[in-house]
N, C-alpha and C positions, 0 to 999 in steps of 0.2 A: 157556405163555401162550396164552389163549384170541384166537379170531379178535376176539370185541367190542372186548380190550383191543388188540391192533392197529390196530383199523380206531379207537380213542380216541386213541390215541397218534399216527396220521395227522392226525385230524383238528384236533391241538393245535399238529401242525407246520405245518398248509395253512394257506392263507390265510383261511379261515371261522373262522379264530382269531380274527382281526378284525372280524367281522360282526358287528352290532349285539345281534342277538339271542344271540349266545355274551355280549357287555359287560355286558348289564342282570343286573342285582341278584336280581331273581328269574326263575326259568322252568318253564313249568310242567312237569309229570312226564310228557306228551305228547314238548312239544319237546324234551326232554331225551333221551328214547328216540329221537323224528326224528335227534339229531346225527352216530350212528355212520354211520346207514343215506345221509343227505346226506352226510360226509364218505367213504361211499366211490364214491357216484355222482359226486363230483368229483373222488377219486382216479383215476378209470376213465376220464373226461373227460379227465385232463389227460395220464394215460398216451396214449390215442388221440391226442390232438393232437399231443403230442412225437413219435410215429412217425410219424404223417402228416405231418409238418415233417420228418424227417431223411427222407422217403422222397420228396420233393417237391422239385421240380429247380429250379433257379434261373432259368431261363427264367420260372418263375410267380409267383418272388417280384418279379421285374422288370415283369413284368405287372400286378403289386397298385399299380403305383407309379402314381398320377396322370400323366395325360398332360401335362401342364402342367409339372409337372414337370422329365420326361424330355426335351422342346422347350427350356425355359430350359436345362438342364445341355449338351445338343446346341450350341444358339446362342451359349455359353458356352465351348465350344470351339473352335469352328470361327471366330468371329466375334471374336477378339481383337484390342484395340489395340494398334499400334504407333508408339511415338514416332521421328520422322526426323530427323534432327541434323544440323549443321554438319558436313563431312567436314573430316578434315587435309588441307590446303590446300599448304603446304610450310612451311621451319622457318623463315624469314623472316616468314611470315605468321601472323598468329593473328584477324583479324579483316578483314569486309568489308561491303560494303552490299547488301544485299537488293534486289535488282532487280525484279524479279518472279518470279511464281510461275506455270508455264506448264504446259500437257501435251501433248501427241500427241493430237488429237480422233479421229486414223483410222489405220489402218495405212501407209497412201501420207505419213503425215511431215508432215501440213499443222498450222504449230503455232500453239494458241491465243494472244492477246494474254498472260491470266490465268486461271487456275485456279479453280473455285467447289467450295464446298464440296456432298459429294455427288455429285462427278465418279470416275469409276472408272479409276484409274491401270494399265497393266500393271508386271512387274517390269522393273527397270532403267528406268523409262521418268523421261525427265526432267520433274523438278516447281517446280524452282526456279534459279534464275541470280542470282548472287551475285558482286559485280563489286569486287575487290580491284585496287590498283595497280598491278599487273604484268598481270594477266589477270584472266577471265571464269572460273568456277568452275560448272559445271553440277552440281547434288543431286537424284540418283536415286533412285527408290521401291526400296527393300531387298525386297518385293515386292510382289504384288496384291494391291488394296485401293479402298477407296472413302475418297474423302477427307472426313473428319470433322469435325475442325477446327485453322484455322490459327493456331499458336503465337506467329508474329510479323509486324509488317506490313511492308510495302513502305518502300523506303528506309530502313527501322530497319539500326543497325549490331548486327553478327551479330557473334557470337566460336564459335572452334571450339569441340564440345559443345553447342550451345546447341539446344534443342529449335526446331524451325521446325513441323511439319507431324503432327496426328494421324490416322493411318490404320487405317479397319476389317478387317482381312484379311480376304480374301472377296470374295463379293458378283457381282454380272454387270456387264461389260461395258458402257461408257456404249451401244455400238453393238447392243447385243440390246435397250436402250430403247430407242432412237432410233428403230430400226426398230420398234419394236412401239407406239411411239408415231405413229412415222408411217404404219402400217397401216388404223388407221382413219379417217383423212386420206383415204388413198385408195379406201377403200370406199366414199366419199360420191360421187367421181366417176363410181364404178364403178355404184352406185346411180342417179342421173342420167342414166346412159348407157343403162340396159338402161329407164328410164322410157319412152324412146323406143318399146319395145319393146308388144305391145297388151294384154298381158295384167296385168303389175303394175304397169307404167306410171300406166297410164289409170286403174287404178281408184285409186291415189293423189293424179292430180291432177285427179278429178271433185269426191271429196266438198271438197279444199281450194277448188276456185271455187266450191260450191255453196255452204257456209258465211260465206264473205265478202258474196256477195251479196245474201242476206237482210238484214243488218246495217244494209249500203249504203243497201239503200231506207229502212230505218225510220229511218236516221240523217240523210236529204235534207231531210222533212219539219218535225223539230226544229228543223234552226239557225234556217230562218226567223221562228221564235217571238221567238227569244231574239235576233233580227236587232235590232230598236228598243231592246231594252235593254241590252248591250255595247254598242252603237254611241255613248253621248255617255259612258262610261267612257273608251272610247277615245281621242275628242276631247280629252278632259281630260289622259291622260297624255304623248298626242304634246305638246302644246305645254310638257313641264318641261326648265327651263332647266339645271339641274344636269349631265344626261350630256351635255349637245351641251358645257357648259365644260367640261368632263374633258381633252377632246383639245387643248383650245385650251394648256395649258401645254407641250404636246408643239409646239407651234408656234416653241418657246423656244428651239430649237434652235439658231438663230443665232449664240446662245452659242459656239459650238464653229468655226464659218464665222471667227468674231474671230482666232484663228489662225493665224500663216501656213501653218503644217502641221501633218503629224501628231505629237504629243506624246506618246503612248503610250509606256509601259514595260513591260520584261519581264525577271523577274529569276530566272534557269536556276541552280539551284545544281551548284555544280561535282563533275562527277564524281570519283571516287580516283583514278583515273590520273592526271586533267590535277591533281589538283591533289598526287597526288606528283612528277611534273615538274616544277611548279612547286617544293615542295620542293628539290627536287636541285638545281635548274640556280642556285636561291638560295645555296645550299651549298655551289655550284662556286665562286662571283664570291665568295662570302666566304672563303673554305677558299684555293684557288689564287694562286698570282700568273700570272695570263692574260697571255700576249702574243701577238701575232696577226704573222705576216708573211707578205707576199703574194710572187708570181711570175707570169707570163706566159708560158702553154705555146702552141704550134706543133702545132694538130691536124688538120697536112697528112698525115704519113705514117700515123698511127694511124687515120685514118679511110680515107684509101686502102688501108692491109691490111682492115680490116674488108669494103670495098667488092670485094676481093678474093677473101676466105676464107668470107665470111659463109654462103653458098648451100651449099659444100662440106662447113663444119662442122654446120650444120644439119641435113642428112641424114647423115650422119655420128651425130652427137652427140643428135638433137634440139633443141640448145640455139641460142638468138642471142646470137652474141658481141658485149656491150655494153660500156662503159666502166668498168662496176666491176671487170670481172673483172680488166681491164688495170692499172687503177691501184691494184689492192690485190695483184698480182704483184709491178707498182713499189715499194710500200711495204715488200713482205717483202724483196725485194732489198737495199734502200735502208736495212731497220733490220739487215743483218751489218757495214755499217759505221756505224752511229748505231746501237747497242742500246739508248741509255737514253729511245728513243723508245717501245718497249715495255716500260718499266720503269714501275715507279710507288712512289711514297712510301708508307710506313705505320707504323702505329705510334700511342701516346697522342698527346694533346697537339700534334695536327697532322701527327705524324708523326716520326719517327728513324731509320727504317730502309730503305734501298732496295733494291727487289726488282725482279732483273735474271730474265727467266724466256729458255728456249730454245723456245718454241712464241708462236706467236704465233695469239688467238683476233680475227678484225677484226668488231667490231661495225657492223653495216650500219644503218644510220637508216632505216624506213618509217615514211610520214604513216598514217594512220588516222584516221577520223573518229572516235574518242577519244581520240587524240591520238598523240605522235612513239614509235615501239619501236623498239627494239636488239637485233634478234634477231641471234646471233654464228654463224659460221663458225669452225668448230672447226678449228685445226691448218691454220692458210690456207698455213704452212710447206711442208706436205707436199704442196698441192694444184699443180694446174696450172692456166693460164687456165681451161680447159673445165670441172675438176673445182672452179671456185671459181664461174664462172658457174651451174653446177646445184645448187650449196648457193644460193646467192644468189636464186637463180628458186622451186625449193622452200620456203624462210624467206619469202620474197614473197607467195608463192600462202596459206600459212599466215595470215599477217599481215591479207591483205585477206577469209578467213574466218572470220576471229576461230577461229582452234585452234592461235596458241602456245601454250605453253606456258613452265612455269617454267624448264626447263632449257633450252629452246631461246632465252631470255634472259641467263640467269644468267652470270657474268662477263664476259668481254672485256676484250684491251689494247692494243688499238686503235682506233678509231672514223672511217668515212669515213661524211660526208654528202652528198647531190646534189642542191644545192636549182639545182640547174639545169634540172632537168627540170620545174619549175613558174617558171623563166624569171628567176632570180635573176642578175644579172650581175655583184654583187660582194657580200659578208659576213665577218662573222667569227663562227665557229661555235663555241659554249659544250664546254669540255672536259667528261666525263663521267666526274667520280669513281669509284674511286680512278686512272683511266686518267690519262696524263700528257700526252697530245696527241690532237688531231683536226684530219685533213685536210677542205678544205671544197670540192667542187667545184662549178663554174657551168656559168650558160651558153656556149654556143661562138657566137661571132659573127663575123661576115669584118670585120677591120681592115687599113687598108693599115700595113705593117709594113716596114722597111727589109732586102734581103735583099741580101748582098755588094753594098751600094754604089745597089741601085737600088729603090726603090716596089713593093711586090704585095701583091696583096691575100690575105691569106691565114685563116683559121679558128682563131680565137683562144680561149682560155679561160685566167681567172683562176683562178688555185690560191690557198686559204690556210690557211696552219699554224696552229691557236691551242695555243699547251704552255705546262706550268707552267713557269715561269722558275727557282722551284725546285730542279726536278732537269734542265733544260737548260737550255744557255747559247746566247744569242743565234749561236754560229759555229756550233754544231751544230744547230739548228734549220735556218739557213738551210741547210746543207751538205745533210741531210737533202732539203730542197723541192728544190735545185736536183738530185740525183741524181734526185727521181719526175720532173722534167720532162727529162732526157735519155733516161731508159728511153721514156719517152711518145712523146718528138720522133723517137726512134730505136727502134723495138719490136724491132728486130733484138740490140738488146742483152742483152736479157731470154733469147734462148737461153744466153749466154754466163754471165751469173750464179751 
């Protein structure tokens, strides 16, 4: 085979097989010689190229690529969204109300009212507080990001999974603007300052007073012109009567004076806690048969040990021994002969079955300005005063931070409350399902009291039991109160137990 018929046989296989001039019908006996000689200057071309491509490194193909490009595919990586969800909360809970949405402004912890979009989060930092009936649920950034946009609003109810918060990953710090926003803030000062100074100063503020004051002069000679003619415009619209009446209906006010007082209303919708208390304690009065009995304790000897030991155990211990730890010693004493004070009913339909337990957990009552918690005291069996005072003080300190938690809630069967210490002198205190009693303690106050035969005045405090009737009967309840007020009258007892 001849090279012609080669370099024809290329040229049937190349792509000049497609070229217009190969298609057409006729061609002249020029072009027709031209096609071996063109199909092999493009065989030769396209050879060259193929080796200059396998011999050319990929650094220079990435180089051919648009810059625009390679910027979107970068920002596209680096700058991905992240949706932030409702965290598992605990297996009682599935939903709660969105409080607000807050952040960290600095690293010293100063935390914002709300959150805006466009604010730059670190990881873990908190962005949101979600306030369920038991606790406060804080929702942390999974990590750095700039906040983009918010999923859901304020007081909307949440359920776990629920998207809340879209974040940029990426980005700078709110505190590298702020600063760099506020740089040129203080360059105007700084600017000003060195004006003083005679060389950039002055030559700044010569040409500013020399331009004003030309104006001045040429602006003095004007108004006078234009004096006589504004002037009976003027006359004309002082005397309209329309804005001087405007104010006179504000003079109406009298209206409101007709009142004895203030009338005003304000309607706070109820937070999930108070109004899961409210739930419960509904629940209780319907659910229990409540009965209440009261007693009269003698808190001469208990407060003279206190007056005794207090200072000793203190440094000792850390701790101040107060009344709870005392009378929830008494209670655990007091239930090896009355157990079914820590028992409780369960079961469908009200109930069927009674659950006797060997551990006793006593729930403690703290007020809060959202309302009453039960944070419990594990195994108060096993503790001693000292050791049930320093759970009690800890549960406390928690309570008035708002950082319980679910477990430091969760069960109890027992409940002592102390609305004496907000000056309460007698009640009866709502049991706390499934629990089957609550002791209720007051205030102490000196009554004169009969003691072997004669008048003294001594330091009194009402005690009262409320239990379900249910599962105790009136001789065991009372048997029960009069045992916590002889441990009380007599704390020497309580070693003996």
């Amino acid at each position: 085979m001849s090279g012609q018929q080669c370099l024809r046989r290329l040229a049937a296989s190349s792509p000049m097989r497609s070229h217009p001039l190969l298609r057409a019908s006729t061609l002249t006996a020029t072009a027709r010689r031209s096609i071996p000689s063109a199909a092999a200057r493009n065989y030769s071309a396209l050879s060259q190229a193929n080796s200059s491509a396998l011999l050319s490194s990929r650094p220079r193909k990435t180089t051919s690529l648009p810059q625009t490009s390679r910027l979107s595919l970068t920002q596209h990586r680096t700058y991905a969204d992240t949706i932030v969800k409702v965290p598992q909360m605990a297996e009682s809970i599935t939903e709660g109300t969105l409080k607000q949405f807050s952040k960290l402004s600095s690293p010293t912890g100063y935390l914002n009212a709300t959150a805006e979009v466009g604010d730059f989060v670190e990881q873990d930092e908190e962005i949101a507080t979600i306030e369920t009936d038991k606790i406060d649920v804080s929702v942390n950034a999974p990590e750095a990001g700039t906040i983009k946009e918010f999923l859901a609003k304020e007081e909307d109810t949440v359920t776990v999974g629920q998207e809340l918060v879209r974040l940029e990953a990426g980005g700078e710090s709110s505190g590298g603007k702020k600063e760099a926003k506020e740089e040129p803030k203080e360059a105007a000062p700084e600017e000003q300052e060195t004006s003083s100074q005679p060389e950039g100063g002055q030559e700044k503020q010569a040409p500013k007073e020399e331009k004003p004051a030309p104006p001045k002069e040429e602006s003095k000679p004007e108004p006078p012109k234009q004096e006589s003619k504004p002037e009976p415009p003027k006359q004309e619209s002082k005397p309209q009567p329309p804005p001087q009446k405007k104010p006179e209906p504000k003079e109406e006010q009298p209206k409101k004076v007709e009142g004895a007082g203030n009338r005003e209303e304000r309607r706070v919708k109820m937070n999930r806690m108070r109004l899961r208390i409210a739930e419960r304690l509904k629940q209780s009065q319907n659910t229990a048969a409540s009965l209440t009995t009261f007693n009269e304790v003698d808190m001469s000897s208990l407060m003279e040990f206190r007056k005794l030991y207090k200072d000793e155990l203190l440094k000792k211990s850390g701790v101040k021994i107060g009344f709870m730890g005392l009378f929830s010693r008494a209670c655990v004493l007091a239930m090896k002969d009355i157990p079914a004070v820590n028992a409780s009913i369960e079961g469908p339909n009200g109930g069927d079955t009674i659950v006797y337990r060997d551990y006793v957990d006593i729930s403690v009552a703290v007020a809060t300005p959202k309302g009453l918690v039960t944070p419990v005291v594990r195994n108060a069996e096993s503790l001693d005063v000292i050791g049930i005072e320093k759970s009690i003080a800890e549960l406390g300190a928690k309570a008035r931070d708002n950082k319980l938690t679910i477990e430091d809630m969760a069960g109890g069967t027992f409940t002592i409350s102390n609305g004496g210490v907000f000056g309460s002198l007698m009640g009866t205190p709502i049991i706390n399902l499934p629990q089957t009693a609550v002791l209720g303690l007051h205030a102490t106050k000196d009554k004169p009291v009969a003691i072997n035969g004669k008048v003294e005045i001594r330091p009194m405090m009402y005690l009262a039991l409320t239990y379900d009737h249910r599962l105790l009967d009136g001789r065991e309840a009372v048997t029960f109160l009069v045992q916590v007020k002889k441990y009380i009258e007599d704390p020497r007892l309580m070693l003996l137990g």
